[in-house]
C-alpha positions as CSV (number, residue, x, y, z in Angstrom):
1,X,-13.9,25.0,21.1
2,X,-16.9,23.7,18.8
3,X,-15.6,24.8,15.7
4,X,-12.5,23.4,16.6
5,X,-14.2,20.1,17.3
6,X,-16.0,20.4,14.1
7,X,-13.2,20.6,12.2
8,X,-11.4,17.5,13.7
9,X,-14.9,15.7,13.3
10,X,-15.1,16.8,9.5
11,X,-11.0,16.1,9.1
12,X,-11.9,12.0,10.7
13,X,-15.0,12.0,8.6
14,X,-13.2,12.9,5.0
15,X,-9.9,10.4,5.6
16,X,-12.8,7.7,6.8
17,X,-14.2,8.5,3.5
18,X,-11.0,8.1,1.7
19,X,-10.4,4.8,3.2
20,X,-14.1,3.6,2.4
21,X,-14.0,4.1,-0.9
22,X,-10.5,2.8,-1.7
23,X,-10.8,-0.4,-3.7
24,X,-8.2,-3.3,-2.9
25,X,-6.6,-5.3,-5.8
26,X,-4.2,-8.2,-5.7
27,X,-1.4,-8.6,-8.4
28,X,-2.6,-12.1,-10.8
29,X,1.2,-13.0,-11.3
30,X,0.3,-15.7,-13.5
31,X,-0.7,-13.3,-16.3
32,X,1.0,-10.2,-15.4
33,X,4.6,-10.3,-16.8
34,X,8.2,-8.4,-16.4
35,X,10.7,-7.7,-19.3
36,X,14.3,-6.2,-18.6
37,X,16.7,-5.3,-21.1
38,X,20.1,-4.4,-20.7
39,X,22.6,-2.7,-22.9
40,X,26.7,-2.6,-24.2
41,X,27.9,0.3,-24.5
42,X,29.6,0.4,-27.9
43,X,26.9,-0.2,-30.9
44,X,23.2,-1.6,-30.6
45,X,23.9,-4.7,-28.5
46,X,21.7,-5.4,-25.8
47,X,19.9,-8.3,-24.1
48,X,16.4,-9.3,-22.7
49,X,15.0,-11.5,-20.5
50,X,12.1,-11.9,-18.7
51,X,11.2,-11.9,-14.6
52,X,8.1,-13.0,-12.3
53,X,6.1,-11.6,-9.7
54,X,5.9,-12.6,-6.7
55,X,3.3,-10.9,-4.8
56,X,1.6,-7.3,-5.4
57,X,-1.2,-5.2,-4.7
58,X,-3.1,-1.9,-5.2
59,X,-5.5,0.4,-3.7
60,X,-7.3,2.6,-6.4
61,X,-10.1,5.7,-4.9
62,X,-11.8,6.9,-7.6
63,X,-10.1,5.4,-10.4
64,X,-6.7,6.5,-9.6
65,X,-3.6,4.7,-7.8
66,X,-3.1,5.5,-4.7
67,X,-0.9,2.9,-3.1
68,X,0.7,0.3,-4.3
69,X,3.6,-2.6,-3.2
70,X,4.7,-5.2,-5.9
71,X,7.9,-7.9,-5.5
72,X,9.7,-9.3,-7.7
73,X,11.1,-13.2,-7.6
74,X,15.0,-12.6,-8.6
75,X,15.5,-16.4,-8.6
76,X,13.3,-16.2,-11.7
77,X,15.5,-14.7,-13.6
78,X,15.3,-15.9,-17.4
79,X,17.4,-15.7,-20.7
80,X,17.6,-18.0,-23.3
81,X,21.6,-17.8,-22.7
82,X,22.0,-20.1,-19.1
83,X,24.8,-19.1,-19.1
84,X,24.4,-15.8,-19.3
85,X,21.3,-16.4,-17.0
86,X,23.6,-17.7,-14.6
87,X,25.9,-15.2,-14.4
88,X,23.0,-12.6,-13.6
89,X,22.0,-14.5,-11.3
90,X,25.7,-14.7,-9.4
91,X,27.1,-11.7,-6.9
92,X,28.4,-9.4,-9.6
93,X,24.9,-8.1,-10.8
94,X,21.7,-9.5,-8.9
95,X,23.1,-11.7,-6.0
96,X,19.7,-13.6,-6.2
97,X,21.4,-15.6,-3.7
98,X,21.2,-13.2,-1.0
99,X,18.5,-10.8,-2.3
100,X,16.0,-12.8,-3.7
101,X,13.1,-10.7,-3.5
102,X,13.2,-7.0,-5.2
103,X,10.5,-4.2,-4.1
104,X,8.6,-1.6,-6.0
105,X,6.8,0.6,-3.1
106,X,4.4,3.3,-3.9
107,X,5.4,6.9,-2.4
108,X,3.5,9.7,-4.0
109,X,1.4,10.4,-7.2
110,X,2.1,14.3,-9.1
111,X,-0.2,14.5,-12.0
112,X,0.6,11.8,-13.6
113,X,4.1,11.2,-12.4
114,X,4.4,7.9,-9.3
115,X,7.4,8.7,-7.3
116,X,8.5,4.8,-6.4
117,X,11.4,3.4,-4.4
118,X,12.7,0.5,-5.8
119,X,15.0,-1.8,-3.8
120,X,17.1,-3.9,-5.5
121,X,20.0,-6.2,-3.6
122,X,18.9,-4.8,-0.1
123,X,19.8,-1.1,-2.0
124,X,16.5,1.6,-2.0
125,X,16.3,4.8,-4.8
126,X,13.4,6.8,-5.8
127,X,12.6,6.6,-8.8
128,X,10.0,8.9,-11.4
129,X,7.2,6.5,-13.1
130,X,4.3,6.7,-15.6
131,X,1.6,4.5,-14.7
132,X,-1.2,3.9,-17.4
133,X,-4.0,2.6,-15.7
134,X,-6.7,0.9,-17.4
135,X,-10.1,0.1,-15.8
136,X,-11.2,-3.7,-17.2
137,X,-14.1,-6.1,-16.4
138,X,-12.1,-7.6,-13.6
139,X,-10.1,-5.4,-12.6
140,X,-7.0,-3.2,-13.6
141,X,-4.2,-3.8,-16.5
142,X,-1.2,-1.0,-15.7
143,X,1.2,-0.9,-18.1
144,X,4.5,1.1,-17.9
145,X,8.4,1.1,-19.0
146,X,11.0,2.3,-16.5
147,X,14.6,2.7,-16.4
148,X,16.9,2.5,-13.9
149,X,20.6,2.6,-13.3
150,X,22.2,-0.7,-11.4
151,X,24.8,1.3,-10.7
152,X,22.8,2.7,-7.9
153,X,22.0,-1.0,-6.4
154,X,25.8,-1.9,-6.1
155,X,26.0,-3.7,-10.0
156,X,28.8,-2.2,-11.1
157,X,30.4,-5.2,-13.4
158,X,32.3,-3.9,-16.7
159,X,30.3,0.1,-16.1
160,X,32.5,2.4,-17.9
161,X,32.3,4.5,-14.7
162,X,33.7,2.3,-12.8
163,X,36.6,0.5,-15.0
164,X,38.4,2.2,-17.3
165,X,39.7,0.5,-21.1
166,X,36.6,-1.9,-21.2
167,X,36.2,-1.5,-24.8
168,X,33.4,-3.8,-26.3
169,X,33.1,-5.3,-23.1
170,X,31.1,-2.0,-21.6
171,X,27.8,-2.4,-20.0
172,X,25.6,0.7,-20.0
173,X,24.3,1.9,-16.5
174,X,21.3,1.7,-17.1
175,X,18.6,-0.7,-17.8
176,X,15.0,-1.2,-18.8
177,X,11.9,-2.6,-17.2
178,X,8.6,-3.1,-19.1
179,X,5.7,-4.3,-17.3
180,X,2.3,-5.3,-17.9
181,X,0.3,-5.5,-14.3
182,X,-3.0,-7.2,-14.0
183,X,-4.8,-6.8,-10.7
184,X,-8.3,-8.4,-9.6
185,X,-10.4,-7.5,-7.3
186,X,-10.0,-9.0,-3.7
């Protein structure tokens, strides 16, 4: 029985440890920044534009990540195209409408793999991420590149997998995200 309670007391006494040392950070969205880039299917054609943050934040114990929870404003949306811009923005890709917050939700780190779910118009995946984390005067930069396919969130306008004879007008899958995250100290 004392060993037993020993070993709960040590157990309590290492995850009040964890918790102790974690450090909380809070996601400067004025300086942190959000690139996508999409692709055609046929050639080298693709387009980029540029999102904001809306909120985020970070816990780092001992100079690692170990949670994290970031949104995305949809609404802000950018290309240099409005019209193009606009047509993101309507319910045959991002229905910023109706889901104007995205989510990126820290599940698990492997070595130095994140496992994330992303959920984009109200849909959730898991997705595999490399986080470089860098430790700065005040605070943390993490920068990263990610890719994901919209199929999986319901955007399925001009895919190749979903309409046949598209030609030129093809939209590849998948899509890129490249972010720089700067996170101060709360």
């Amino acid at each position: 029985m004392t060993k037993n309670i020993y070993i709960l007391a040590m157990t309590f006494f290492t995850i009040q440890m964890g918790i102790v040392n974690a450090q909380s950070y809070m996601l400067d969205v004025s300086t942190s920044r959000l690139q996508w880039t999409g692709y055609a299917e046929a050639g080298g054609y693709s387009q980029s534009g540029t999102l904001r943050y809306q909120s985020g934040n970070v816990s780092i114990v001992k100079g690692e990540i170990s949670n994290f929870t970031i949104a995305v404003d949809m609404t802000s949306l950018m290309h240099e195209n409005k019209e193009l811009e606009g047509h993101l923005k309507q319910n045959d890709f991002f229905f910023v409408s109706k889901y104007p917050i995205a989510q990126l939700k820290f599940i698990e780190k492997k070595k130095t793999i994140c496992i994330v779910e992303v959920t984009i118009r109200g849909k959730t995946e898991q997705v595999e991420i490399t986080l470089n984390l860098k430790k700065l005067k005040e605070g943390y930069l993490v920068k990263g590149k990610m890719k994901l396919d919209r199929t999986k969130f319901d955007i399925k306008y001009n895919s190749s997998s979903y309409f046949q004879d598209l030609g030129n007008y093809a939209i590849k899958n998948d899509f890129d995200l490249e972010y720089e995250l700067f996170f101060k100290k709360m």
